[in-house]
Every structure is written in C-alpha cells, then in structure tokens.
N, C-alpha and C positions, 0 to 999 in steps of 0.2 A: 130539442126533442124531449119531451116529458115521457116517461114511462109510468104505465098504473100498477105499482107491482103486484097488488092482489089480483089481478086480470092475469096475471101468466101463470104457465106450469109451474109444480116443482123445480123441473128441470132449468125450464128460464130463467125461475128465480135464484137460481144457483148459478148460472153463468153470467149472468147482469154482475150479481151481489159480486163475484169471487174474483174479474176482471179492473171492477171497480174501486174492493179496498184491498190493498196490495200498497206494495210489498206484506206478507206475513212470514214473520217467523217460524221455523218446523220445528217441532217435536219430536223424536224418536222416541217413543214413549213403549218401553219394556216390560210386560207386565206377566203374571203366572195366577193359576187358578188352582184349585183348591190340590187335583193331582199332580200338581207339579210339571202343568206340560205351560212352557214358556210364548209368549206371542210377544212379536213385535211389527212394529205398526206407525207409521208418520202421520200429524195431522196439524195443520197451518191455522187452523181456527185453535190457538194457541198465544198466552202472551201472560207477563207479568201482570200483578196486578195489587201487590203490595208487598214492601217492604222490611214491616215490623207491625203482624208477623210474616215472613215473608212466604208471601202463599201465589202459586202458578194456576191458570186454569186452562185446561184444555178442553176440546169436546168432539167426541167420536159421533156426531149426529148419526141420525138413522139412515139410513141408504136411502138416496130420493127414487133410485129404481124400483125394488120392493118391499122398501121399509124394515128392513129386517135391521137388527142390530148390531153392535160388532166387537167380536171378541174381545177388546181392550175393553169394553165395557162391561162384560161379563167378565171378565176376569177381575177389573177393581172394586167389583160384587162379592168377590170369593174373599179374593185377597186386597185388602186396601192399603195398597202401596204400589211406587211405579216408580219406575226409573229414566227420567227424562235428557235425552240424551242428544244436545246441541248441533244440529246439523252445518258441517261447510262444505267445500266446494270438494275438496278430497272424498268426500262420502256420498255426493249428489246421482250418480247412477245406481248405486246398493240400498241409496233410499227410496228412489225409485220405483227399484223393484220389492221393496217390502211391501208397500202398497198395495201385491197382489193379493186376491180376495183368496188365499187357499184354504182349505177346509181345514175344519179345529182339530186341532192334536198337530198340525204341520208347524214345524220348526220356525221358524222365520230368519233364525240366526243361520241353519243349515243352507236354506236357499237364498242369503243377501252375501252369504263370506263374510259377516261380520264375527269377529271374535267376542266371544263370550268373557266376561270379566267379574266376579265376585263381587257385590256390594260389601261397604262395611258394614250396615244394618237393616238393610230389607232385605226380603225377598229375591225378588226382581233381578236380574242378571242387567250389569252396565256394558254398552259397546264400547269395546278396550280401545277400535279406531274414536273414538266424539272425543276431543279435547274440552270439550267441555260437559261435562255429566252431573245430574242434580238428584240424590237419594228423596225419595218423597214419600210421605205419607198421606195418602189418603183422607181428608175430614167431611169430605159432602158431597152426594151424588144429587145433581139439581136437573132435571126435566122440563124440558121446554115444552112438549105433548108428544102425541104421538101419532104424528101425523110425517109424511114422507118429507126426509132433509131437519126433523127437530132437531133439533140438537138437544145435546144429554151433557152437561155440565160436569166436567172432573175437577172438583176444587181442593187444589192439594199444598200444604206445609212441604216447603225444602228444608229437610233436616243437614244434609250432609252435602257438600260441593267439591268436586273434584275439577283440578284445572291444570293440566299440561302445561310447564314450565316453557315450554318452547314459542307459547304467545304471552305471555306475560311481557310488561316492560321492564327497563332497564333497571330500577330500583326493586321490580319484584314486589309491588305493593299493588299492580290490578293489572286489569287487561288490555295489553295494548289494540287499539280497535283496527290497526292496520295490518294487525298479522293473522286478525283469528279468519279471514276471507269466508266470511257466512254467506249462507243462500239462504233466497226468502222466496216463498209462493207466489206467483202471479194466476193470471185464468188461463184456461186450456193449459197446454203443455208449458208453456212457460214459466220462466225460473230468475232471479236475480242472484246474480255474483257481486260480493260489495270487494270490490277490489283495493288495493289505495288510490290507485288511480282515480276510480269515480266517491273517492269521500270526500268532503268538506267541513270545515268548521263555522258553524253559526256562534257569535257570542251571544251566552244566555243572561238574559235581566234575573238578576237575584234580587238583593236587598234594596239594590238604586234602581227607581223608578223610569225608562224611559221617556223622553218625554214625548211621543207619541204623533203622530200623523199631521195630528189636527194644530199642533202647536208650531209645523213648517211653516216661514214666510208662502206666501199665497204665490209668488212666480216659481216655487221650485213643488207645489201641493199638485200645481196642476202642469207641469210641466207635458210638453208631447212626448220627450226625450226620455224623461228616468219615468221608471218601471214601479209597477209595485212593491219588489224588492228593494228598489234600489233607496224607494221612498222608506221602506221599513230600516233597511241598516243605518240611514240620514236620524232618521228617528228613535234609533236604539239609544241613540246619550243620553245619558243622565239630567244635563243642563244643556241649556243653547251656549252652543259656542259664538264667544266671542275674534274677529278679525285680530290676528296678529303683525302687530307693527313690521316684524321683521320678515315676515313669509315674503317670497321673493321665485318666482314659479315664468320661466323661459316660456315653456308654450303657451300659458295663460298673458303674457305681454306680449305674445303675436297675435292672440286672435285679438285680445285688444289692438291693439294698431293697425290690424287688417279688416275687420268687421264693424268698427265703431261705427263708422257709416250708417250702418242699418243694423239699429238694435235689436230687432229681433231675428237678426242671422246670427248677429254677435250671442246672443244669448242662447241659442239651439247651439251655437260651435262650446260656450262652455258647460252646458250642459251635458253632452256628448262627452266632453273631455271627464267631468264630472262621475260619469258613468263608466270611463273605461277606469278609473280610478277606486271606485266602488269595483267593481271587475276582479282587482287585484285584492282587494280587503284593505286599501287605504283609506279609512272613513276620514280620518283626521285633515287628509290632504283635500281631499275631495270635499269637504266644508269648507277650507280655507278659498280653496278657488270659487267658491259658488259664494262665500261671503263677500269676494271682495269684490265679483260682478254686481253683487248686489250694492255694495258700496259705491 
C-alpha cells in the first residue's frame, strides 16, 4: 500500500505519521508565562538531540483542528525556560490528563495531582512525582509554518538534571534501564510500557568494525531458516571466525548422523539449531555449529 501523504488531511496526516514512528518519548514539559500562572503539558514529538551541548527539542505544534496554538508555546515566549519532566508508568494516567485543552490561567498541576516542586534555577515548577527531571533553558524558538499540525520547534539547553536515587544502579554511576519503567507514545490512545521483561540487549559496533552481511559464506547469506536478525548478529564480529578443533556440540552430532543423507534437510536442521542459539544470544556457539556444517 503506498500512501500520497500530501493527498490527506491534516488530520490523516497526523494519524498515518504518529502510528507509524513510535515508540516516542514524553515530555512533561512545565513551563510559566510572564504573570506567573504555571501550564503543564505532555508532548511525544520530543527527544534528544545532542550531547555537548546538551540540547532537548520538543514541539507544541499547532492544533490540526483549529490551528490555534498552545500555551507551552506562549509561555517559552514570555519566559524561556522549561522544565522537562521524564514520563513512567507510575505517572501515565495524570499525564494523561494533563493533555486536557483547558483554558489559560488553569493550573494544570491542580487538575493532574501532581505536586509542585522548586527548581534550582528556573522558573518553571518540576513534578516532584518524574524521577527523572531536566532544568532547561530556552535558546530557539524554530517554525515550521503556519499551517494546521506545524510544528513549532522548542530547542532547549539542559542546564540542571535531577535523578531519583531509587533507579539509579548498583554503583550509583547512571541509570539503570530496568527500573526507570518509562512509557512512550504510540497512535491513537495507545501507550508503551518498557518493562524488564520486554528489554533486550543489542551488542553495539564501536571501534571494531563488523564484518558485515555481505562478507557471510553464501549458504548461510541466503539461508530459508535464519532471519535478518539472525543474519545481522552472525555478522556483528569483528573477524570471521575460525572452526575450533575442540568444540564438540551433542545435538549438532545428531543431526549429523541423522540427516547426512539428504543434505539439504541436514542443513535446514542446523540452521534451525543455529537460530535457536542466536535466540539465546549465543553468537559464538552458533558460528561454531554453522562452521563445522560448513566444514
């Protein structure tokens, strides 16, 4: 199915785009306007974007109903600073409901129960429930037009980071990723919970080079059996592994002995084996048996 997307609505255009890149990260983004009356306000179109210096961008786009725009917007007009404030699962119904459209001067911290908490150096009130809370300043308000659903660009410096010792690891040196249980934006009402259950470790290529897809012997490139995954972790090592004399693997001497026959049953059986081995994150094993089929 191809879609034209300049052929749809606004509206279309916004429930194609917002089902399709997801998971996103929320925002609880705090912000105050020149009298002192506080808004807070969630938005998913939200994410890092560098380092050093280390600058967040969010963006309150224009309403695609009637284009109007939205008080976090005015408000880091008045005041440029905000206080961005890490969404988890603990907080997923009162974020919810912040999202409501209410009229300016309404509290937002009154109507969500979240508690109000001091910054060290903004403005901006932090939500004392976010375990994870980022002081920000303000440096560029960037426009995308003005046309229904633009977005309105908040590109902001994190000056100050607060982080609840309670997800922290064992050393107290960063964030363990299994306890902070964050939620991310999907389309329509739907939401993602990163539990530990559904996390995983990918190992990432740093300085050593994978060697790459195209550099797998040709029965395991185009295998029926392993996956594009499975072909990517195969391919994640550094060097091609070489057969080791001693490996010595019980079920791989059955399917040899049982399969020899007809090699290419034999070779779907250790490919399969191959894969449930990749499965577990045994790459090492799983080359060893697929080397010595090959051998």
């Amino acid at each position: 199915m191809q879609i034209d997307i300049q052929q749809l609505t606004p509206m279309q255009r916004q429930a194609w785009l917002q089902h399709a890149i997801a998971p996103r990260p929320i925002a609880l983004a705090s912000t105050i306007d020149k009298d002192g009356n506080v808004n807070l306000s969630p938005f998913s179109f939200f994410n890092l974007f560098s380092s050093n210096p280390p600058i967040i961008i969010f963006s309150p786009a224009r309403r695609v109903r009637d284009n109007t725009t939205k008080h976090t917007l005015q408000n880091v007009m008045d005041v440029a600073e905000v206080a961005i404030n890490i969404c988890d699962y603990d907080m997923v119904q009162q974020v919810s409901l912040s999202s409501c459209e209410y009229p300016k001067g309404v509290d937002e911290f009154d109507k969500t129960g979240f508690t109000k908490q001091p910054s060290s150096i903004i403005k901006p009130p932090l939500v004392k429930e976010a375990k994870i809370k980022l002081e920000c300043k303000v440096i560029e308000i960037k426009s995308l037009g003005d046309n229904k659903g633009a977005g309105q660009l908040i590109i902001a410096e994190v000056l100050v980071m607060h982080v609840d010792e309670s997800i922290l690891n064992e050393e107290k040196s960063n964030i363990d990723q299994t306890k902070i249980n964050l939620i991310a934006r999907l389309g329509g009402d739907w939401y993602l919970q990163t539990t530990e259950a559904n996390l995983f470790k990918v190992p990432k290529p740093n300085t050593l080079l994978g060697i790459g897809v195209d550099a797998l012997p040709q029965s395991i490139r185009q295998s029926e059996i392993l996956s594009g995954n499975d072909l990517g972790m195969l391919a994640n090592v550094n060097e091609m592994p070489t057969i080791n004399p001693a490996f010595d693997d019980e079920k791989l001497r059955y399917i040899v002995q049982y399969f020899s026959v007809n090699p290419a049953s034999m070779e779907k059986e250790i490919h399969q084996y191959a894969k449930d081995l990749l499965s577990e994150g045994n790459v090492e094993k799983a080359w060893q048996v697929l080397l010595m089929a090959e051998g």
